[in-house]
C-alpha positions in Angstrom: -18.6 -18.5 9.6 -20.5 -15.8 11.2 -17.8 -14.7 13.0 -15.6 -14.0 10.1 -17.9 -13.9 7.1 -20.9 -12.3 9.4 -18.3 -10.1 11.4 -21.0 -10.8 14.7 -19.8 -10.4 17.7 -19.6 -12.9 20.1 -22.7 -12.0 22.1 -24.7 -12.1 18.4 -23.6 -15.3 17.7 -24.4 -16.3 21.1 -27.8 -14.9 20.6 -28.2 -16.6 16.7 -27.7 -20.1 18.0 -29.8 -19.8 21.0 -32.7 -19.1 18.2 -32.0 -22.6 16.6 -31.5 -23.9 19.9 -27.9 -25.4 19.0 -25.9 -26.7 22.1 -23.2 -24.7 23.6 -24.7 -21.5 22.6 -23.5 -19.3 25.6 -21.0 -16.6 25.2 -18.8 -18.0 27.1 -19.2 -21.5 25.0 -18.6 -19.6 21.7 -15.8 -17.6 22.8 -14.1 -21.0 24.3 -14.7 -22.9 21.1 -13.4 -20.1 18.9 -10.3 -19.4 20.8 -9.5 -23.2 20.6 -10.1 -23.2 16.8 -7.3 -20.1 16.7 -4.9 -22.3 18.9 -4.5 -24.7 16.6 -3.8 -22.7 13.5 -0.3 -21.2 13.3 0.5 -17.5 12.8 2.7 -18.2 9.9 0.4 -19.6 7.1 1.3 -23.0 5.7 1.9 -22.6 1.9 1.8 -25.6 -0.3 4.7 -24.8 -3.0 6.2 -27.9 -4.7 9.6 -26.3 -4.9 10.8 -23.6 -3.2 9.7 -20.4 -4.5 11.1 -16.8 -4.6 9.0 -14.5 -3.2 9.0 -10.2 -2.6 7.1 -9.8 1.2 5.6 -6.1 2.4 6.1 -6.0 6.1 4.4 -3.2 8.3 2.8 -3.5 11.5 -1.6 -2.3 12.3 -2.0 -0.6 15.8 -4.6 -1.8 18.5 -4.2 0.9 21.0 -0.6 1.2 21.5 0.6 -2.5 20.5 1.4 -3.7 17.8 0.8 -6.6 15.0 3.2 -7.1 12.8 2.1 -8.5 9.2 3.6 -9.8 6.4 1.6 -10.7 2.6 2.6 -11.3 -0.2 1.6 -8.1 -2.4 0.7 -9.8 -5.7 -2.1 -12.5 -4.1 -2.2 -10.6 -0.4 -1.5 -14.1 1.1 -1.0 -13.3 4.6 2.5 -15.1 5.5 2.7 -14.2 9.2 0.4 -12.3 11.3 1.4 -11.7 15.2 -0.3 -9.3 18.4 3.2 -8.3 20.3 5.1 -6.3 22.8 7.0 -3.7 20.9 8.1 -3.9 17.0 11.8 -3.4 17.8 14.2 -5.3 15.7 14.9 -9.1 17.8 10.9 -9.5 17.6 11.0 -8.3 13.7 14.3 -11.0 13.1 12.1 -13.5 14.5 8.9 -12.4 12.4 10.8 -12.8 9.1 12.6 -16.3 10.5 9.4 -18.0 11.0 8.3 -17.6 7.6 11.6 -18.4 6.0 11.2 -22.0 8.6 8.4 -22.6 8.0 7.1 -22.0 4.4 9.1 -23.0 1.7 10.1 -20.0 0.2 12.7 -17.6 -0.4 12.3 -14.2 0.7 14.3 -12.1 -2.3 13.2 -8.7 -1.7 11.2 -6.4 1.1 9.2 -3.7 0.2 8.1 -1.4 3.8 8.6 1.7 5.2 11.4 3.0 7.2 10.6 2.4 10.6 13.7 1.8 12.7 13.3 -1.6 14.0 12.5 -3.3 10.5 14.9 -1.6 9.0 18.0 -2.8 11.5 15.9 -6.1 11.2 16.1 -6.4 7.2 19.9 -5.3 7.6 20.3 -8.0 9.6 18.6 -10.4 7.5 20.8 -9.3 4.6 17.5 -9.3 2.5 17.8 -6.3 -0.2 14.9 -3.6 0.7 12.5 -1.5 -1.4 11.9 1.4 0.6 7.6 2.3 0.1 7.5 5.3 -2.7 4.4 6.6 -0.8 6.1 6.8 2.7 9.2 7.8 1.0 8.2 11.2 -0.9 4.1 11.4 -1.4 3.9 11.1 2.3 7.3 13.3 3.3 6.4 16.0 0.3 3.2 15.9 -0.8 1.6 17.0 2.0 3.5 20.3 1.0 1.3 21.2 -2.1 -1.5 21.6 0.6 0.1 23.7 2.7 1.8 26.0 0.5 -1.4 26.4 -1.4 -3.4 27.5 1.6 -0.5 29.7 2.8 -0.7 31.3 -0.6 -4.8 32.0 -0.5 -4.1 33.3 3.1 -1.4 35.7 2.0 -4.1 36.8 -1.3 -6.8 37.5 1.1 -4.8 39.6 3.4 -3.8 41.9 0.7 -7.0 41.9 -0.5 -7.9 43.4 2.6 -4.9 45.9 2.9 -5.8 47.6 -0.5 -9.8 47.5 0.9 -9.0 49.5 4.1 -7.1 51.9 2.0 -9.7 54.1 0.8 -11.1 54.4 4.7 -8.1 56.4 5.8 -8.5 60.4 6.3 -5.6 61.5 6.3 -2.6 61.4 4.4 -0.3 59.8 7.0 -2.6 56.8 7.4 -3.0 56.4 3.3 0.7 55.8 3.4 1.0 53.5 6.3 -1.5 51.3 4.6 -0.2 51.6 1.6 2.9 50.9 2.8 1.4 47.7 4.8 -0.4 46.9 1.3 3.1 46.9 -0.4 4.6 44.4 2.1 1.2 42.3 1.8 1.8 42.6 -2.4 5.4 41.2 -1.7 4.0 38.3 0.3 1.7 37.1 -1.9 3.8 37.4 -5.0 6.5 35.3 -2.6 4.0 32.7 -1.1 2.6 31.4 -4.7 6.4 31.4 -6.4 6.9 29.3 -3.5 3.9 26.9 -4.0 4.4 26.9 -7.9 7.9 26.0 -7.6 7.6 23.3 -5.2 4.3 21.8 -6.5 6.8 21.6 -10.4 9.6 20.3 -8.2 7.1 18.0 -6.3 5.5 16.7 -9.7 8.6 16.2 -11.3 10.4 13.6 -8.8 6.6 11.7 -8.7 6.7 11.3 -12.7 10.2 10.0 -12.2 9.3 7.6 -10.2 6.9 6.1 -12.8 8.8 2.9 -13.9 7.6 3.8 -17.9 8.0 6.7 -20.0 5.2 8.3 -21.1 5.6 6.6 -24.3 5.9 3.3 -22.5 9.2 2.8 -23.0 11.4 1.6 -19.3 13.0 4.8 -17.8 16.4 3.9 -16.8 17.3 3.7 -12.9 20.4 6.1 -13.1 19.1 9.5 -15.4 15.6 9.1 -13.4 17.8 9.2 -9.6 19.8 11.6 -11.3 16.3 14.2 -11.8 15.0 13.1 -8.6 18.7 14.7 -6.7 18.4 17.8 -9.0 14.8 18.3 -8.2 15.6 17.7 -4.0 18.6 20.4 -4.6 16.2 22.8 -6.2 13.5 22.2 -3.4 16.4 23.0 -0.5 17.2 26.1 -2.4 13.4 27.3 -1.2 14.6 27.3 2.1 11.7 25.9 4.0 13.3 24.7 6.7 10.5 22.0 7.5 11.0 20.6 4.1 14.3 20.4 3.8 14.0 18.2 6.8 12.2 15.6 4.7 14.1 16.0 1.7 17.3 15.4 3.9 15.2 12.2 5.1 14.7 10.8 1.5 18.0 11.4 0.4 19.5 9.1 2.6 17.1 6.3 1.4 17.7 7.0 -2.1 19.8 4.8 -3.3 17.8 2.0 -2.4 14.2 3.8 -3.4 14.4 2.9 -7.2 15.6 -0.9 -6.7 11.8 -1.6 -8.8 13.2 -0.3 -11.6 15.3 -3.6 -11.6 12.3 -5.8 -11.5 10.6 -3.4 -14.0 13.5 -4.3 -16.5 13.1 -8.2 -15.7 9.5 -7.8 -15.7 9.3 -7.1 -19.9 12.3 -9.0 -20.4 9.6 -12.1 -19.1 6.8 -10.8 -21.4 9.4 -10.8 -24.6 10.0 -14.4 -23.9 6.6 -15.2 -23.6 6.4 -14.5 -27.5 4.6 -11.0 -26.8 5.5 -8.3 -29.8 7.3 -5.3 -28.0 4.5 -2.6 -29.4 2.1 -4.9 -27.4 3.9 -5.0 -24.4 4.3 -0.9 -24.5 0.6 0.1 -25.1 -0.4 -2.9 -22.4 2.4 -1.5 -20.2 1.1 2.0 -20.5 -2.4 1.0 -19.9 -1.3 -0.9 -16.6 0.3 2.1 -15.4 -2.4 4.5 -16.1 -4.7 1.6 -14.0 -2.5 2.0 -11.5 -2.6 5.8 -11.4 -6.8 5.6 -11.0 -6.4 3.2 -8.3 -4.1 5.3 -5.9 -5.5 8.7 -7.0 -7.1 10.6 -4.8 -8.8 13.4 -6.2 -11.6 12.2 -8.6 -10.4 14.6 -11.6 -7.2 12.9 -11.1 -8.9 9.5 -10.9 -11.0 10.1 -14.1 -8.1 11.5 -16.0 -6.6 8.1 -14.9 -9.2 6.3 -15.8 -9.0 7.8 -19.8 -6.1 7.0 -20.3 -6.3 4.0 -18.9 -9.1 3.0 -21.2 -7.7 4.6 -24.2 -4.8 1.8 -24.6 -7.0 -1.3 -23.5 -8.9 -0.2 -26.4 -6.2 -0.1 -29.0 -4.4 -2.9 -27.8 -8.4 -4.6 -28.2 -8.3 -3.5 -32.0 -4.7 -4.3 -31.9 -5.3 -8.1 -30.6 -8.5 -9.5 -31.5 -9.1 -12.5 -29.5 -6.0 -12.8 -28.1 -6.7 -9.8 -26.3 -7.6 -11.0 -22.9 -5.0 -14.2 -22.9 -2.2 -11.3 -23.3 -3.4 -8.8 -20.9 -3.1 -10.9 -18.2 0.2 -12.2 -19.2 1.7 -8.8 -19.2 -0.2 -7.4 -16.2 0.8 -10.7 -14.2 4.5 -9.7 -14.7 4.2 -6.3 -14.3 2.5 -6.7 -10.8 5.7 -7.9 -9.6 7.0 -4.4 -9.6 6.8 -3.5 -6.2 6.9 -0.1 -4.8 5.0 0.1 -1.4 3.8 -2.0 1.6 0.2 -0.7 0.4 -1.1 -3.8 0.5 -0.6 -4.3 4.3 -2.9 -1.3 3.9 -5.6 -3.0 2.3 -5.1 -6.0 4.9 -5.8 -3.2 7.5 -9.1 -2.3 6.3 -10.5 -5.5 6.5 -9.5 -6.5 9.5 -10.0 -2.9 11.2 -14.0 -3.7 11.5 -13.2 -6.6 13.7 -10.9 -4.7 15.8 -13.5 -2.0 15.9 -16.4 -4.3 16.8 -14.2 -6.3 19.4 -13.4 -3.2 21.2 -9.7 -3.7 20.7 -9.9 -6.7 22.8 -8.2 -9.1 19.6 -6.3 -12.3 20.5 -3.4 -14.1 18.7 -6.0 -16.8 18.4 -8.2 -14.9 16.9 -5.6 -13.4 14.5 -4.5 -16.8 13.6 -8.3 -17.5 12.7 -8.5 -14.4 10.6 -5.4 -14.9 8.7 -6.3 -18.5 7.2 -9.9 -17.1 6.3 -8.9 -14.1 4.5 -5.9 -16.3 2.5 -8.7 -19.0 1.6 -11.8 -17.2 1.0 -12.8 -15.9 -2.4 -13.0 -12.1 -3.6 -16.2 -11.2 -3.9 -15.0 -8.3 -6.4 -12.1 -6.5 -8.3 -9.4 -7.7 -10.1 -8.8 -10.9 -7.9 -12.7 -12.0 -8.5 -13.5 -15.1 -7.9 -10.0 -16.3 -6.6 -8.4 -16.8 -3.3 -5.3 -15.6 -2.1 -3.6 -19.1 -1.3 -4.4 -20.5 -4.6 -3.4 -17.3 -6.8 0.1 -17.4 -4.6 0.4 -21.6 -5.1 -1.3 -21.6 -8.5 -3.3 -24.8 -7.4 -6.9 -24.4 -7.6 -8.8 -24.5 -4.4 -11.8 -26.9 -5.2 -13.2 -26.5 -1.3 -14.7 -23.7 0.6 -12.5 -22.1 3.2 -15.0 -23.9 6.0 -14.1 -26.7 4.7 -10.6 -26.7 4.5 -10.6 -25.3 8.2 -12.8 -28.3 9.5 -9.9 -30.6 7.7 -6.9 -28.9 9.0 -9.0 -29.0 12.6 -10.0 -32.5 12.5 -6.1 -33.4 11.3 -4.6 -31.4 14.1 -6.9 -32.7 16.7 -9.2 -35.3 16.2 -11.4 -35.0 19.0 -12.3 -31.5 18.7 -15.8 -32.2 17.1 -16.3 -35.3 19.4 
C-alpha cells in the first residue's frame, strides 16, 4: 500500500517498517517481496465479462529514457488491458501486444483509437482492426502549433516597422530619409503580409477544429461526408499560403483522412441508443450540446477558453434541469454514458501517463515489468478519489459488477490463489 497508494520509495518503506519493527524490513527484503508480488500478476489484466464484450482500446506507448512501454486502456473506464517495459515498439512486438489481450480477456477489440506511429499502424493493419486516427495528433498537434508562430512572426514584423518609421526622423540628409523610408515601405509590406498570413490560417485553422466537433452548434449530428468535405477545402486553402513547413503537415493529414472522422459513425449510433432508451430527441440535443461544451473545458487550454467552455456548458445542464425535473440526473448519465463512446484520441493513455510518471520519476527510471504489473492491477481496482468517475473503480465501471473489496484485498486473494505459500 505504501508503495502504490504512498508512492515511497523503497528505502522509505524500508525505513517505515523498521519504526514498527516488522520483520523483513531491509531494502533488499522489500524490494524482493515486491518484485515477487509483480511476478505473479500478469501484464494483460484479467477482466471478468460474462459474455464476450465489444470493446474500442487507445494504444500508445510512455518513454523511460529511450525504451518503451507500450499501454493499452479502455478510454471510457481507463482499465488498463495490457501494460508492458520492451525493446523497441516496432510492429511484431505491437501484434503481440494486441494478441495477448484478445487471448486472454474475453473481449472483442472493434475499433483503435492512437496516433500514427509507424509500427502500430503496420500492426493495426495487420490486425485488420478498423483505426481512429487521435484528432489531437492528427491536426491540433500538426496545425495548431501554427497560430503561435504566425502570431509571433506577425508582432515581430509590427515592431520592426515600428522602428523603421522611428529612425526616420534621425536622418540629415535627404538620401538617407529615402533609404529609410524606402526600408520603412518594405517593413509596411511585411507586416501587412505576416498578419493576412496569421488571420487566414488561424480562420482556416478554426474552421477544420469546429468541423471536427461531432454536433452542430445547435446539437444536431454533422454528417461525416459535408464535414470531410470543409475540412479538404480548408487544407487546399491553407496550401495556397504557401508555407512550405505547413504544407508538410497538411500533406501529412490528408493521407489519414479518410479514416480521421470514423467517430462520426459511433456518434450516429451513439443517439440512435439514447432514442431507444425512451429519451425525447429535444433532450438528447440540449444534453448532447452540454456534453460537448464539457468536453471543450476539459481539453481547453487557455483559461478564457476554458471559462467560455465552462458557460456554455452550464447554460444547457441548466435548461435541461428545468426541462427534467427529477429525472434530470437518471437521464444525464444515460446520454453522457453513450456519448463517451465517441472516441477521438488515445488521450487517455495520457492521463495513465501522469500517474504513473511520479513513480518513474521517484524510481529514477529504474521500473520493472514486475512492478508495472503491480501498478496496473492497483490503478484498474482502486477508487477515484475525484472527478467524474468518483467513487468508482476502473474494473468495475468496465465489467459493471460492483467491487465490494478494497483493491488490497482483492490483491492478497489473487496472491494467496496463485501461490499459496507466499504469506507462509
Amino acid at each position: 500500500m505504501q508503495r502504490m497508494v504512498g508512492k515511497s520509495s523503497i528505502v522509505a518503506i524500508s525505513e517505515l517498517m523498521k519504526y514498527d519493527d516488522f520483520e523483513y524490513s531491509s531494502v533488499g527484503s522489500v524490494s524482493q517481496s515486491l518484485s515477487a508480488i509483480g511476478a505473479l500478476l500478469p501484464s494483460v489484466q484479467l477482466v471478468s465479462f460474462d459474455k464476450k464484450e465489444e470493446i474500442t482500446v487507445v494504444l500508445d506507448e510512455i518513454f523511460i529514457g529511450v525504451t518503451p512501454i507500450l499501454i493499452s486502456v479502455e478510454p471510457k473506464s481507463s482499465v488498463i488491458l495490457n501494460i508492458e517495459l520492451k525493446e523497441d515498439r516496432k510492429k511484431d512486438t505491437w501484434v503481440e501486444h494486441i494478441e495477448k489481450i484478445e487471448s486472454t480477456s474475453n473481449v472483442d477489440i472493434i475499433n483503435m483509437a492512437t496516433d500514427n506511429g509507424t509500427g502500430l499502424r503496420s500492426a493495426i493493419n495487420e490486425k485488420n482492426i478498423p483505426w481512429q486516427p487521435d484528432t489531437y495528433h492528427a491536426i491540433a498537434h500538426r496545425l495548431g502549433k501554427w497560430v503561435h508562430i504566425l502570431e509571433q512572426k506577425a508582432y515581430k514584423r509590427i515592431a520592426i516597422e515600428y522602428e523603421r518609421r522611428r529612425v526616420i526622423s534621425s536622418a540629415k540628409t535627404t538620401k538617407i530619409i529615402n533609404a529609410r523610408r524606402y526600408k520603412y515601405n518594405k517593413a509596411c509590406k511585411s507586416t501587412i503580409d505576416a498578419i493576412e498570413l496569421y488571420e487566414n490560417f488561424l480562420y482556416l485553422y478554426t474552421h477544420i477544429i469546429k468541423e471536427l466537433q461531432p454536433f452542430h452548434s445547435d446539437g444536431k449530428l454533422r454528417d461525416r461526408v459535408s464535414s470531410k468535405a470543409n475540412i479538404e477545402i480548408a487544407l487546399q486553402l491553407i496550401k495556397s499560403l504557401e508555407n512550405g513547413q505547413i504544407n508538410t503537415q497538411v500533406a501529412s493529414i490528408e493521407r489519414i483522412l479518410p479514416e480521421l472522422l470514423n467517430y462520426f459513425d459511433e456518434a450516429k449510433r451513439a443517439i440512435e441508443r439514447c432514442k431507444k432508451l425512451g429519451i425525447d430527441s429535444e433532450i438528447i440535443t440540449i444534453l448532447s450540446l452540454a456534453w460537448q461544451w464539457n468536453k471543450a473545458e476539459i481539453k481547453a487550454k487557455k483559461e478564457e477558453r476554458r471559462k467560455s467552455a465552462k458557460a456554455e456548458y452550464l447554460f444547457y445542464i441548466e435548461y435541461a434541469k428545468d426541462s427534467l425535473g427529477d429525472t434530470f440526473e437518471e437521464l444525464k448519465i444515460a446520454v453522457f454514458d453513450e456519448l463517451d463512446n465517441i472516441i477521438q484520441a488515445s488521450s487517455m493513455v495520457e492521463n495513465i501517463n501522469s500517474i504513473l510518471r511520479p513513480y518513474l520519476n521517484q524510481s529514477k527510471n529504474q521500473i520493472t515489468q514486475e512492478f508495472l504489473n503491480l501498478f496496473a492491477f492497483y490503478h484498474n481496482h482502486r477508487r477515484y478519489k475525484a472527478g467524474k468517475r468518483k467513487g468508482k473503480t476502473p474494473m468495475e465501471m468496465l465489467t459493471g459488477k460492483r467491487q465490494n473489496k478494497d483493491w488490497v484485498e482483492i490483491l492478497t486473494d489473487f496472491i494467496e490463489t496463485a501461490e499459496p505459500s507466499f504469506f507462509m
